[in-house]
N, C-alpha and C positions, 0 to 999 in steps of 0.2 A: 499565485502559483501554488500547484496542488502535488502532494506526494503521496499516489494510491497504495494503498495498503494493497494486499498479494487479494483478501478478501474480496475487493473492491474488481478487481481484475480478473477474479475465477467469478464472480457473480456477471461479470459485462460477459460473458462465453455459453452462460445457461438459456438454452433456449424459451424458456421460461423465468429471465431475471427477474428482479422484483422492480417494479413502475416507477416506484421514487426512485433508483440507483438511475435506471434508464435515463428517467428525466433529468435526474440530474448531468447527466454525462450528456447530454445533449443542448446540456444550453452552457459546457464549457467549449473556449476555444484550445483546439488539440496542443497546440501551443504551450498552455498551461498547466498541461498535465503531466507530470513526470514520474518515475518509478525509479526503485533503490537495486542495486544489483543486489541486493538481498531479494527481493520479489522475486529476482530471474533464480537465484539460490534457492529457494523454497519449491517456484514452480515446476524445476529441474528436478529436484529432489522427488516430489509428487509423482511425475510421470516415473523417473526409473523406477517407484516401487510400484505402480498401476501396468508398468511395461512386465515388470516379472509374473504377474499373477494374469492379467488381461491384456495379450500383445497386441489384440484388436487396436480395445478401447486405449492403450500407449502409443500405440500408431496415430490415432486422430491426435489426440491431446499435443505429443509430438510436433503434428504438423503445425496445432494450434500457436503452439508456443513458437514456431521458426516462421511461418509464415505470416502471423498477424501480429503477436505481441512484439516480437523483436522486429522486425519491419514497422510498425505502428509507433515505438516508441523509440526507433533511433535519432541517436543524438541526442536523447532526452531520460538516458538511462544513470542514474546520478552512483559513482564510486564511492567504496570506501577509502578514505586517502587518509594521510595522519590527523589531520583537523575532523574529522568526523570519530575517528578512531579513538582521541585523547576526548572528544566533548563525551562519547559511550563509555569512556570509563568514570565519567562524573556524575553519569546514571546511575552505574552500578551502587555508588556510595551513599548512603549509608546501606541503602536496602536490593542488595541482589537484584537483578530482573530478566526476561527472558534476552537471551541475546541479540535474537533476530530485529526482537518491538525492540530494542534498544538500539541498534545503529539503524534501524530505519527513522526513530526517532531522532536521534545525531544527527541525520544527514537532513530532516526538515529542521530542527533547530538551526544548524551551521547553514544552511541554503536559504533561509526565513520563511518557509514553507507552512503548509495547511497539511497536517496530515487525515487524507481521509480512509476513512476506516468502520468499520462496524463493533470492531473492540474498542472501544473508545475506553474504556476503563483500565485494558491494559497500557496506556498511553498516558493517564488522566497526570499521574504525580511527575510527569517528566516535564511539564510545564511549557510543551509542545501545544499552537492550536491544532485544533482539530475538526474534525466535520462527517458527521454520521448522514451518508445519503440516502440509507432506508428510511430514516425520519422523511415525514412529509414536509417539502422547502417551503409549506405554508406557513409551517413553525419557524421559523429560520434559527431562535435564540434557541429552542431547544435542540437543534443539527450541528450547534456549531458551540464548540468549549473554545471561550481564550483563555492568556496565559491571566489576562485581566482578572477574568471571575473566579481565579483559584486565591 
């Protein structure tokens, strides 16, 4: 089971993604793939300020986000609930960290999740796996951090 990072998800939309994400995303089943209502928090966020400056280009993105990612990923949108909420404040300790990589992290900790992602370093000391799909899945040990190799 996989928890895409927001990255992961504005890169599957470029008409021009990069070949390893593609590929990767195409030999999961949809099934497996899930996102954090933090992703839909960030995405949401992205479009209101791309809507005030460029209503066009807010209008697609917009529709992007209502008609493919939330159609795409219903039922497979994973909350923040106390249990994800109380493991992100045991991120924070000792060492501060960003809010968001941290309850997306919570939520693939508490769910036993793969988070995939391109920031793999903002990720690395939470002790979350993980799995970099720009990496070529030739390499598979260098795509993929476990909690093992820290």
């Amino acid at each position: 089971m996989f928890l895409l990072d927001t990255d992961v998800v504005s890169e599957l939309r470029k008409r021009n993604a990069d070949a390893n994400v593609l590929r990767w995303s195409r030999t999961q089943m949809a099934s497996s793939l899930f996102i954090s209502s933090i992703t839909i928090l960030e995405l949401e966020t992205g479009i209101l300020r791309i809507e005030r400056r460029d209503p066009a280009q807010g209008t697609a993105l917009r529709m992007w986000l209502e008609q493919h990612v939330l159609k795409a990923f219903a039922g497979r949108i994973l909350t923040v609930d106390t249990q994800v909420a109380r493991r992100c404040a045991q991120l924070h300790v000792p060492d501060p960290r960003s809010e968001c990589d941290a309850l997306i992290a919570a939520t693939a900790l508490v769910h036993g999740m793969t988070v995939v992602t391109r920031n793999t370093i903002d990720f690395q000391s939470c002790g979350v796996a993980l799995l970099n799909p720009w990496v070529s899945q030739l390499n598979e040990e260098a795509a993929v951090y476990s909690r093992a190799s820290r």
